[in-house]
C-alpha positions as CSV (number, residue, x, y, z in Angstrom):
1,X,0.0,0.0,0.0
2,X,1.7,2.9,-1.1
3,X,1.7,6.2,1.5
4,X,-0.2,9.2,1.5
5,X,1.8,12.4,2.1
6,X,0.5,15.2,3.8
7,X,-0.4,18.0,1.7
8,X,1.8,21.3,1.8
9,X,0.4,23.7,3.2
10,X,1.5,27.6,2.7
11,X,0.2,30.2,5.2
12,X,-0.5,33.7,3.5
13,X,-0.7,36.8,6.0
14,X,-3.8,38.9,6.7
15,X,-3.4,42.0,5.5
16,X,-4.0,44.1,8.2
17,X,-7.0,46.7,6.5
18,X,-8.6,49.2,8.9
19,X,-10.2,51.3,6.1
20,X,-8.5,53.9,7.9
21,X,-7.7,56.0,4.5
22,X,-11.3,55.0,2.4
23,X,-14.0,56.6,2.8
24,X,-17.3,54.9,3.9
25,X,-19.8,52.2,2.3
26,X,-21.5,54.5,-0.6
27,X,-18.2,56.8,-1.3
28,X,-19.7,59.0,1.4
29,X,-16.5,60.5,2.8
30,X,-15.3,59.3,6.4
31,X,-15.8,62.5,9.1
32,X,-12.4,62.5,10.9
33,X,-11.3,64.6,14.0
34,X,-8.2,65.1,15.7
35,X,-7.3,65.6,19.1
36,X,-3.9,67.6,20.3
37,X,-3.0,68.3,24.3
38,X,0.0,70.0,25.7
39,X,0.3,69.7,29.6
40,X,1.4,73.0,30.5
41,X,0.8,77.0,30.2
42,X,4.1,77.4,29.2
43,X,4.6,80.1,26.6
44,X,7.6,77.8,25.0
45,X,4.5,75.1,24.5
46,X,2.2,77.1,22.5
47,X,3.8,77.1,19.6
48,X,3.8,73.2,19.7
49,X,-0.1,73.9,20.6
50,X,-1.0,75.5,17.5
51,X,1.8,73.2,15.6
52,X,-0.4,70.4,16.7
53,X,-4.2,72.3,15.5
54,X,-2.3,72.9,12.2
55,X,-1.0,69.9,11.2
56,X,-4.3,68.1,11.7
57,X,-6.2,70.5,10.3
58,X,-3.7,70.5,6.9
59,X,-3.4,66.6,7.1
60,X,-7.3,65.6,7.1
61,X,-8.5,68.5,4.7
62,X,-5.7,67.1,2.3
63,X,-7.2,63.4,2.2
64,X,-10.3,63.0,-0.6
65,X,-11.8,60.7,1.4
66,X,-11.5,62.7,4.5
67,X,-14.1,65.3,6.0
68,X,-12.8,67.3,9.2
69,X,-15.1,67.0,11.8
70,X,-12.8,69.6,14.6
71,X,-9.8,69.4,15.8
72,X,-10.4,68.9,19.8
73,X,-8.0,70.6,21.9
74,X,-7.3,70.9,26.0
75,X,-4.3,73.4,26.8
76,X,-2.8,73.3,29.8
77,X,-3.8,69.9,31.5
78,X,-2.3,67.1,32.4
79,X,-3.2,63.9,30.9
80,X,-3.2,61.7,33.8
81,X,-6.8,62.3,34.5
82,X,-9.9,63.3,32.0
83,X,-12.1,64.9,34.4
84,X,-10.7,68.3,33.8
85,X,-10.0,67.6,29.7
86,X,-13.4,69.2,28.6
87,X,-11.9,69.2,24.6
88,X,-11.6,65.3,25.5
89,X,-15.0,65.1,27.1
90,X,-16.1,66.6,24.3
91,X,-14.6,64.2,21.8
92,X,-15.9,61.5,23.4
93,X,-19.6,63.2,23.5
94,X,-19.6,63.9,20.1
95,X,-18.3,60.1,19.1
96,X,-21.2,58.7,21.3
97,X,-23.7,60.9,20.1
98,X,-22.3,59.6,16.1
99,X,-20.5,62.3,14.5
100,X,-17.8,61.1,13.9
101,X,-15.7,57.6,12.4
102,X,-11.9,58.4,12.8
103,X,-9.6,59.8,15.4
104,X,-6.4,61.3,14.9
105,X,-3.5,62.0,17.7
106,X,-0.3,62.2,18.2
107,X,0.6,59.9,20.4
108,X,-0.6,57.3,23.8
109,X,0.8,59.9,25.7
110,X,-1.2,63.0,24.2
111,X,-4.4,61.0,24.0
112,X,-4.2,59.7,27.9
113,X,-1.2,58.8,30.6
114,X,-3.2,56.7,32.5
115,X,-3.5,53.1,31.6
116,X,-6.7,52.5,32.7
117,X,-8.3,55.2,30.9
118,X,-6.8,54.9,28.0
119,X,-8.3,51.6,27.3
120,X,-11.3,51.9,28.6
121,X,-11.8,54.9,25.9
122,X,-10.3,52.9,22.9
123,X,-12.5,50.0,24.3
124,X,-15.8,51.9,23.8
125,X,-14.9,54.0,20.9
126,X,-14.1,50.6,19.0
127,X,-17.5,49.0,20.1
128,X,-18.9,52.2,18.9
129,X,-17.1,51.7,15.4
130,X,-14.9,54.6,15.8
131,X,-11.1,53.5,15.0
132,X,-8.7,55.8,16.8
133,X,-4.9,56.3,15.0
134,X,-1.7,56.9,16.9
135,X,0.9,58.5,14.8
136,X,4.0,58.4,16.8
137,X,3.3,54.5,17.4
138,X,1.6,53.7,14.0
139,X,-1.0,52.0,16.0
140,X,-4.7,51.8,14.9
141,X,-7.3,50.4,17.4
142,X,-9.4,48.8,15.0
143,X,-6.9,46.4,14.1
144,X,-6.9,43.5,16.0
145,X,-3.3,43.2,16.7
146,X,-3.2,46.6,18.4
147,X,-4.5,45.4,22.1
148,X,-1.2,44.3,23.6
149,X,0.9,46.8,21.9
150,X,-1.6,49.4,23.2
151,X,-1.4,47.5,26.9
152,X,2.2,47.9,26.8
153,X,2.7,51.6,25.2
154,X,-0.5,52.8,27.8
155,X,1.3,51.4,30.6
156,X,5.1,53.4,29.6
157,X,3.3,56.4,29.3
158,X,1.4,56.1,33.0
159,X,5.2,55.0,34.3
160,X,6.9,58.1,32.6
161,X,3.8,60.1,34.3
162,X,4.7,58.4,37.5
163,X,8.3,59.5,37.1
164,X,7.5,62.8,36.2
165,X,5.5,62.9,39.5
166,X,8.5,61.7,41.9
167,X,10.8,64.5,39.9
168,X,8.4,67.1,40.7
169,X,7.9,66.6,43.9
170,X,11.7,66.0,44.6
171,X,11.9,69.5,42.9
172,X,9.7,70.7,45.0
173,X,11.0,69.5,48.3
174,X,14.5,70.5,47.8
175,X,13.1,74.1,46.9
176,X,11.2,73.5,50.2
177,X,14.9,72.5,52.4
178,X,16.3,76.0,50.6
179,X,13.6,78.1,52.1
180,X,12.4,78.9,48.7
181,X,8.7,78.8,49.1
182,X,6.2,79.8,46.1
183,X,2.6,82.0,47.5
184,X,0.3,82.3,44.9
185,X,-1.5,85.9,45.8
186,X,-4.8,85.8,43.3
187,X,-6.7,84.8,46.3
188,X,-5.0,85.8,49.1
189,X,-6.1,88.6,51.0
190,X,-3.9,91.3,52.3
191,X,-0.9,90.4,50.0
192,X,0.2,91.0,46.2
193,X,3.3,89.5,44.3
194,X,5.8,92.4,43.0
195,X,8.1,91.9,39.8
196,X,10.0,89.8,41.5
197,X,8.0,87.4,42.9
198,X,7.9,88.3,46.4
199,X,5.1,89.2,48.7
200,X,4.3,93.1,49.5
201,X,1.8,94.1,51.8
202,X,-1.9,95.3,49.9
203,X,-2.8,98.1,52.6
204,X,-6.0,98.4,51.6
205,X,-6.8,94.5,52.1
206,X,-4.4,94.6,55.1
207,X,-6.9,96.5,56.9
208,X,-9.6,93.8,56.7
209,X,-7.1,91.8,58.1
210,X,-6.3,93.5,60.9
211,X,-9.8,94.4,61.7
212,X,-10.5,90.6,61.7
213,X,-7.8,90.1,64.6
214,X,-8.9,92.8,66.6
215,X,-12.4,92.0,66.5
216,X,-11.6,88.5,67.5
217,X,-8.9,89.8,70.2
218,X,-11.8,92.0,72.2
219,X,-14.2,88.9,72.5
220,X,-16.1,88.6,68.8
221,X,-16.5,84.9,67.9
222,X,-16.0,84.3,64.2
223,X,-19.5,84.0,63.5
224,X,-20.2,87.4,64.3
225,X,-17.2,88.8,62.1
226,X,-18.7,87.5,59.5
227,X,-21.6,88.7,59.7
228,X,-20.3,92.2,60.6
229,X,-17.8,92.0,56.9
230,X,-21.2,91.2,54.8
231,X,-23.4,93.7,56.9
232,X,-20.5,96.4,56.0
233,X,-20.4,95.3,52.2
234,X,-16.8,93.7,52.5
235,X,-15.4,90.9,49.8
236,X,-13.7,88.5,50.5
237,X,-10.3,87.6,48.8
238,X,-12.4,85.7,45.8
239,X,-14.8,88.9,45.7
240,X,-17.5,87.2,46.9
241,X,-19.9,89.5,49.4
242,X,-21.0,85.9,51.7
243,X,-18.2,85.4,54.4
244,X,-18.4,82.1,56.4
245,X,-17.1,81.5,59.7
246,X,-14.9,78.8,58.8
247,X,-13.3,81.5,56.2
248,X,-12.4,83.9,59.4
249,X,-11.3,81.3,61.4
250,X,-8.5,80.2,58.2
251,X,-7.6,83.8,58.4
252,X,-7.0,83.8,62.2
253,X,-5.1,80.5,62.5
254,X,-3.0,81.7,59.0
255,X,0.5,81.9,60.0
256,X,1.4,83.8,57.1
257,X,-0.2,86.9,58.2
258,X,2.6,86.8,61.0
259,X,5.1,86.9,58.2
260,X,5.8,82.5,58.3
261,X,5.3,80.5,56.1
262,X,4.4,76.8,56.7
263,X,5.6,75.0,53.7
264,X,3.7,71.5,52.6
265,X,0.1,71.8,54.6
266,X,-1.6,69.0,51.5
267,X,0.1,66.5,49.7
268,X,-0.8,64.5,46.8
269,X,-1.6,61.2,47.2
270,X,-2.4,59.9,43.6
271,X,-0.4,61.4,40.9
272,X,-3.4,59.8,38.7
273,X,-6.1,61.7,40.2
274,X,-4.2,64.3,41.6
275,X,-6.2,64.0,45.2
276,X,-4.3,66.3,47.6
277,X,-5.1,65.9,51.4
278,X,-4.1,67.4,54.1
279,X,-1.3,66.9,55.5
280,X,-1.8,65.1,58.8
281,X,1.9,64.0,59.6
282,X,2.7,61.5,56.5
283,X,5.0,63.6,55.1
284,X,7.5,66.8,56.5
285,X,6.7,70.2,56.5
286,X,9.0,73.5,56.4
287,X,8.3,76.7,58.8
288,X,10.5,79.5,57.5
289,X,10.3,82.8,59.8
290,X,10.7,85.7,58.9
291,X,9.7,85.0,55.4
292,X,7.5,88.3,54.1
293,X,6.1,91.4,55.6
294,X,3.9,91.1,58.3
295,X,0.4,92.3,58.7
296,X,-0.1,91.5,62.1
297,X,2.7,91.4,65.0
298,X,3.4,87.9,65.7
299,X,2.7,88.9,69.3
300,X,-1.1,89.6,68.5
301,X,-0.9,87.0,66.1
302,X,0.5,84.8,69.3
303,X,-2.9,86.3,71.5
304,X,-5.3,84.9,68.8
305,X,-3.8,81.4,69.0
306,X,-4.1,81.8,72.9
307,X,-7.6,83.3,73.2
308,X,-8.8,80.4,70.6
309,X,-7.3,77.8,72.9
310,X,-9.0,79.3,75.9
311,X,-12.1,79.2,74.2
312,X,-12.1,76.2,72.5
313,X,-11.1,74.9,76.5
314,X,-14.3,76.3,77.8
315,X,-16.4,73.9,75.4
316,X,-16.1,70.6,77.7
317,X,-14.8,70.5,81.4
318,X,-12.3,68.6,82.2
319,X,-13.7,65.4,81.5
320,X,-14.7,66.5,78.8
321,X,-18.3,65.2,79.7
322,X,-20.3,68.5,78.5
323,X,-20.6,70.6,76.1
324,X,-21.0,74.2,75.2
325,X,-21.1,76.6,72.1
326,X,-19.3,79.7,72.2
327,X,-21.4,82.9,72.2
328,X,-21.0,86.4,72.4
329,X,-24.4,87.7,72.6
330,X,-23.6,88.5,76.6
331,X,-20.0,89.4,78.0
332,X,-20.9,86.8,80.5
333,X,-21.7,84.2,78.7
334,X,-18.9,81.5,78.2
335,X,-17.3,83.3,81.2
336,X,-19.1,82.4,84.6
337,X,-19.4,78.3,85.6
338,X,-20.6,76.6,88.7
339,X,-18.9,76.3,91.7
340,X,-21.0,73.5,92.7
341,X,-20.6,71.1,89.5
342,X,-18.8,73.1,86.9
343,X,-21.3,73.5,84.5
344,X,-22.0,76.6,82.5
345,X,-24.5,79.6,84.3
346,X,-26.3,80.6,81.6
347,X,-28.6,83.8,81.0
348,X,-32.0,83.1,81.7
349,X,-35.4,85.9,82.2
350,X,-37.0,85.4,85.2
351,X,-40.5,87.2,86.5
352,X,-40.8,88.8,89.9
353,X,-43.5,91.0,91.8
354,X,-43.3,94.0,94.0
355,X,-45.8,95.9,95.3
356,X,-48.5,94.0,93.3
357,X,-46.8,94.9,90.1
358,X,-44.9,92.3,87.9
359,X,-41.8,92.7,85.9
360,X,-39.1,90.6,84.0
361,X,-35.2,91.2,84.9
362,X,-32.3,89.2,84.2
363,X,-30.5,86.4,86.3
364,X,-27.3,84.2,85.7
365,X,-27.7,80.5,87.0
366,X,-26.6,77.4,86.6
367,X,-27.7,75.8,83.4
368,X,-28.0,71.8,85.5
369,X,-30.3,73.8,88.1
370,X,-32.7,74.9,85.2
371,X,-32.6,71.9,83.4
372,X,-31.8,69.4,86.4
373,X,-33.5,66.0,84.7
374,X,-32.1,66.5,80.8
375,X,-28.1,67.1,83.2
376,X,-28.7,64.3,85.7
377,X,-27.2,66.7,88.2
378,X,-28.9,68.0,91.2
379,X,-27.2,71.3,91.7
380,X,-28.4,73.9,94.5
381,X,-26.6,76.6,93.3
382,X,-29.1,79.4,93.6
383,X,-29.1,82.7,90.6
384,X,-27.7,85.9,90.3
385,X,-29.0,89.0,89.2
386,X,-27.5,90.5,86.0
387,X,-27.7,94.0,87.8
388,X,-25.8,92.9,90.4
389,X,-22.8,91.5,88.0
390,X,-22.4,94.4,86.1
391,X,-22.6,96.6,89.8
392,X,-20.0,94.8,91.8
393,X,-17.5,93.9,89.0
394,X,-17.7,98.2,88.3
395,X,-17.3,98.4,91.9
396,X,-14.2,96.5,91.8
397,X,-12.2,98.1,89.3
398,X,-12.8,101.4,91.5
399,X,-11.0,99.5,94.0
400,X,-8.4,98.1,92.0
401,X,-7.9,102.2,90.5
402,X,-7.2,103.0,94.2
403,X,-4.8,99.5,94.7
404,X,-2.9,100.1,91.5
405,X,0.7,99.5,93.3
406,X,-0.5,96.5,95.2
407,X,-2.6,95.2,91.9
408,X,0.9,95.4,89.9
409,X,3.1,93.8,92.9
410,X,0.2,90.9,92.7
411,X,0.5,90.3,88.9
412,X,3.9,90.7,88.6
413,X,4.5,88.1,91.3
414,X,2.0,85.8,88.9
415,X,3.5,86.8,86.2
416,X,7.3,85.8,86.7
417,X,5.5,82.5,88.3
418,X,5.0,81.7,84.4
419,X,8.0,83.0,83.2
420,X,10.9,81.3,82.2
421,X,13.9,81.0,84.7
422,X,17.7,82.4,84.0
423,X,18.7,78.6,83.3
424,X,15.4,78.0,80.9
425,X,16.1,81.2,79.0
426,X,19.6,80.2,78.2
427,X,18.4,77.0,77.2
428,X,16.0,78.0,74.9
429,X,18.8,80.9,73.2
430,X,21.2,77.5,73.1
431,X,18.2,75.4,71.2
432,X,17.8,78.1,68.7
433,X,21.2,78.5,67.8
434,X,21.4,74.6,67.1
435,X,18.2,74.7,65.3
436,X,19.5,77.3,63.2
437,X,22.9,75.5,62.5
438,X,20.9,72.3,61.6
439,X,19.0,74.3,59.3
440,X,22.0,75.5,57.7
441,X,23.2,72.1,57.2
442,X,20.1,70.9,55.7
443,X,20.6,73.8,53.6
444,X,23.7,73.1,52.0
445,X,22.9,69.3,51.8
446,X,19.7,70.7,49.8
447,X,21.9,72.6,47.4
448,X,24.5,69.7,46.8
449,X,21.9,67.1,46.2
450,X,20.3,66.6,43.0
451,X,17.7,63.4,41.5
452,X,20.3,61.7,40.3
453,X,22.3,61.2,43.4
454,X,19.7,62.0,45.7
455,X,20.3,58.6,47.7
456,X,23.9,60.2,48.7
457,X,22.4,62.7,50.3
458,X,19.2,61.7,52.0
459,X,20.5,59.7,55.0
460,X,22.2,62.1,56.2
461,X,19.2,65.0,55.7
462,X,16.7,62.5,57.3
463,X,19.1,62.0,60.6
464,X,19.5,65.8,60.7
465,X,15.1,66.1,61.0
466,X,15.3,63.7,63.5
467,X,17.7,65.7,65.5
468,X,15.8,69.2,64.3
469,X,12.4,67.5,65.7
470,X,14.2,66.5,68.9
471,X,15.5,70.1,69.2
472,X,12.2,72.0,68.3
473,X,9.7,70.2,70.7
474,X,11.9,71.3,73.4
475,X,12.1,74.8,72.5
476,X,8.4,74.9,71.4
477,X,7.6,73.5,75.0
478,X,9.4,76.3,76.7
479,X,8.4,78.8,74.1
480,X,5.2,78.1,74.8
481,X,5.2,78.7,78.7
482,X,7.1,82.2,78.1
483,X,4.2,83.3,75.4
484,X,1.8,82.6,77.9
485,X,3.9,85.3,80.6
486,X,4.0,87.6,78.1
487,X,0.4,87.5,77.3
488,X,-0.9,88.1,80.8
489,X,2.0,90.8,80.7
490,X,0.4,92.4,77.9
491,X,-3.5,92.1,79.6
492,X,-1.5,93.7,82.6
493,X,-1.0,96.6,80.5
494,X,-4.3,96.6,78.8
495,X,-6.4,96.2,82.4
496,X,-4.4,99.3,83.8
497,X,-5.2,101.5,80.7
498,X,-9.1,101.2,81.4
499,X,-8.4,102.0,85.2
500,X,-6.2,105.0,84.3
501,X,-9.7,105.8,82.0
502,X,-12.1,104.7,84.5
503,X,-14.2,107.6,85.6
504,X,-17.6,106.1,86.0
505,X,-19.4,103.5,87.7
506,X,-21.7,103.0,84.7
507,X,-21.0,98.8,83.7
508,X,-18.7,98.8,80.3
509,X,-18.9,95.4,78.5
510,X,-15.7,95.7,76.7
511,X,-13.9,96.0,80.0
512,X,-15.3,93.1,81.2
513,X,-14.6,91.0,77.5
514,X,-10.9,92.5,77.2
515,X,-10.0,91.3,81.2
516,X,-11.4,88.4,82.5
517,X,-10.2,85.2,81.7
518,X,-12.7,83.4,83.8
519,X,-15.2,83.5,86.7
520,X,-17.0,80.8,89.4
521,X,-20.3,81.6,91.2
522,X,-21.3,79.5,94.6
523,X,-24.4,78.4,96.1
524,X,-23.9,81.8,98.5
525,X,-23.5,83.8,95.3
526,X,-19.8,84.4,95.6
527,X,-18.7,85.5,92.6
528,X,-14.7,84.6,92.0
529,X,-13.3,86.5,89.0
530,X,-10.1,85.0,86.9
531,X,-8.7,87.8,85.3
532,X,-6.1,87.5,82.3
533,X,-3.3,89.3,83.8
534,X,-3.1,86.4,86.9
535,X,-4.7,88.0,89.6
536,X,-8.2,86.9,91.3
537,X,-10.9,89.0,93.1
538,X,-14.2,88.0,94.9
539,X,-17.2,89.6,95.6
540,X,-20.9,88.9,96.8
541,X,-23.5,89.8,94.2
542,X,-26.5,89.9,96.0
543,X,-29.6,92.2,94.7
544,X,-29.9,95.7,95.8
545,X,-32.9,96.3,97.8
């Protein structure tokens, strides 16, 4: 039996046909668009911009088969995300809603940087029919050997993003370690940028600024600044005429104003969708003093942070088992708490009769004692009148006009109680000047360094943080307990300038805001005053018959 031989068998290629250059079924021409991107606002990009526009615009109008839909353009945006590309969202519209067949682009990179993205797009522009041509890779989506390819080219161009990511922020940080700090001033109120690049002072937008502080400083909360800047018609630094109280509070817990600058305050934490957070500890910061003008003395600036502490301490006692809002609709609210239990006294209108006539007055009492089953607290703490406040605290700045040299003896004594001691003082003048020198090392490191060698150098720089942070708390901690001598030193000064005015027995609120720190009231009425210079007075408010 003779033997069958296998037949020969010769394999001939597909040719790989997109119909990219024909027109459609019918000879009706194919509607083609193009889309160009450039990343940044450079000027040296625009011409590479409008190189793009023209090019496509020349290359489609010159094929017969070819009808130029628009050539779709975003300027200025980064391709890592498409939320912000509106010519891209509007390419993609325009494909879903069928008018067009063919894109055009330059390259992966130009069309999309993230991986994800860019074949999810491709994906649904091919099930939609719509081929999509890469020049620079000679790739055309609606042939079917263009998947991996495209798989691999997308995910270079998301790695060279990445990379351009970690060299910007490197960048970044090392401008950071120089004390080279960029403040954008478009919204930013009370400062401009010069010629230079450096903040000046706007007077005229300094002056909201320091009326802000001083409101807040002579007992305003920031919910009644704001409503004091839109009752007087003032913008804010967008030039909007609605001011929040979360916007005052930025401005009052801005170091900048101060002249610092706080370096790093949000990070990114996706270079894909460019989310910045803030920056809760995950990554360092850089304070530079002395860094622009100030608007406000850092010592008043200093009295803000101090008088926010104090208030945002009077919101829960100590174990922290209560609450309270702050308000400034009386200079005694927020002020005066129970002997008994430590809760707040609160304002309350009470009715009483004399000589068979009724009339309201006010009274200050224990807010448990009004509301003893919704506290759980059976307080006897009995109320004061209002009347009788305002009377004896008047009563006792007379006396305290007449006891000047003993008040001053008194606070002064207090005073140097919170102080800082001969030894702590030279400590804290031996920490800065090791601070300082650490800076200057980190300094010089910063201006060796550079990406390429950055390892070298980063060792040594993170060893020298360690030893800055080690250094700082302990000069914070003892900075912290002179500012707080220095601001009863300056209340000192401020309660002796309303004596040296005093010349009536008439009750003035903004004395009592401006030096009282704090005040207790007993079951016997006792009133104990805590005012902000140290010293502490008593008196008995009972009514006047």
């Amino acid at each position: 039996m003779s033997e069958i031989r296998s037949p020969k068998v010769r394999v001939i290629p597909a040719k790989v046909r997109t119909g990219r250059n024909e027109p459609n079924a019918g000879g009706v021409k194919k509607r083609v668009a193009a889309y160009a991107r450039i990343s940044t606002n450079d000027p040296s990009q625009a011409g590479s911009y409008e190189l793009q526009v023209a090019h496509y615009t020349e290359f489609i109008q010159s094929n017969p088969n070819w009808e130029l839909v628009k050539v779709y353009c975003d300027e200025g945006i980064s391709g890592t995300s498409t939320k912000k590309r509106l010519g891209f969202q509007n390419l993609i519209n325009d494909c879903v809603e069928g008018k067009i067949d063919y894109i055009l682009t330059k390259s992966i990179s130009r069309f999309a940087r993230n991986t994800l993205d860019c074949l999810r797009y491709i994906r649904e522009l091919k099930a939609l029919g719509i081929g999509l041509y890469f020049e620079k890779e000679n790739i055309d989506t609606l042939d079917t050997k263009s998947e991996l390819f495209l798989t691999i080219l997308s995910s270079m161009a998301q790695e060279e993003s990445r990379s351009i990511s970690e060299n910007t922020r490197w960048g970044i940080k090392k401008r950071f370690q120089r004390g080279i700090a960029h403040i954008p001033t478009t919204y930013f109120l009370g400062y401009d940028t010069d010629e230079n690049g450096n903040l000046v002072i706007n007077e005229k937008e300094a002056a909201i600024i320091k009326r802000i502080y001083y409101d807040f400083l002579n007992g305003k909360g920031t919910v009644t600044i704001a409503k004091e800047l839109m009752r007087d018609g003032i913008l804010t630094a967008r030039g909007n005429k609605t001011w929040t109280s979360d916007s005052v509070y930025k401005i009052l817990t801005n170091e900048k104003f101060c002249g610092n600058a706080l370096l790093q305050k949000t990070v990114t934490v996706d270079y894909l969708t460019h989310k910045r957070i803030r920056n809760d500890g995950r990554e360092q910061q850089y304070f530079i003093r002395n860094h622009h003008p100030a608007i406000i003395p850092e010592e008043d600036w200093n009295a803000v942070q101090q008088e926010m502490k104090r208030r945002s301490n009077m919101f829960r006692n100590p174990d922290g088992k209560y609450k309270q809002a702050y308000s400034n609709k009386s200079c005694f609210s927020n002020i005066l708490f129970c002997e008994e239990c430590g809760h707040p006294i609160v304002r309350r209108r009470l009715t009483s009769e004399r000589n068979g006539e009724k009339f309201l007055y006010t009274a200050w009492q224990c807010r448990t004692r009004i509301h003893p089953k919704k506290y759980n607290v059976n307080c006897k703490a009995k109320f004061v009148w209002e009347s009788a406040l305002e009377r004896e605290f008047m009563a006792l700045l007379q006396d305290l006009k007449e006891r000047k040299e003993e008040l001053i003896q008194e606070a002064h004594k207090v005073i140097k109680e919170y102080d800082l001691s001969s030894a702590e003082k030279a400590r804290k003048m031996n920490l800065e000047a090791q601070i300082e020198q650490i800076n200057e090392r980190i300094s010089e490191l910063a201006e060796q360094s550079n990406s390429t060698v950055a390892s070298v150098y980063e060792a040594s720089i993170n060893h020298l943080y360690y030893e800055q942070e080690l250094l700082q708390s302990e000069h914070d901690e003892l900075s912290n307990k002179q500012q707080e001598s220095k601001h009863m030193e300056r209340h000192l000064e401020t309660l002796l300038t309303f004596l040296y005015e005093l010349n009536e027995s008439e009750f003035n609120e903004d004395i009592f805001r401006q030096v009282i720190q704090r005040g207790t009231i007993n079951h016997n009425q006792k009133v104990t005053l805590e005012f902000k210079c140290g010293i502490k007075r008593m008196f008995i408010a009972l009514r006047q018959k």
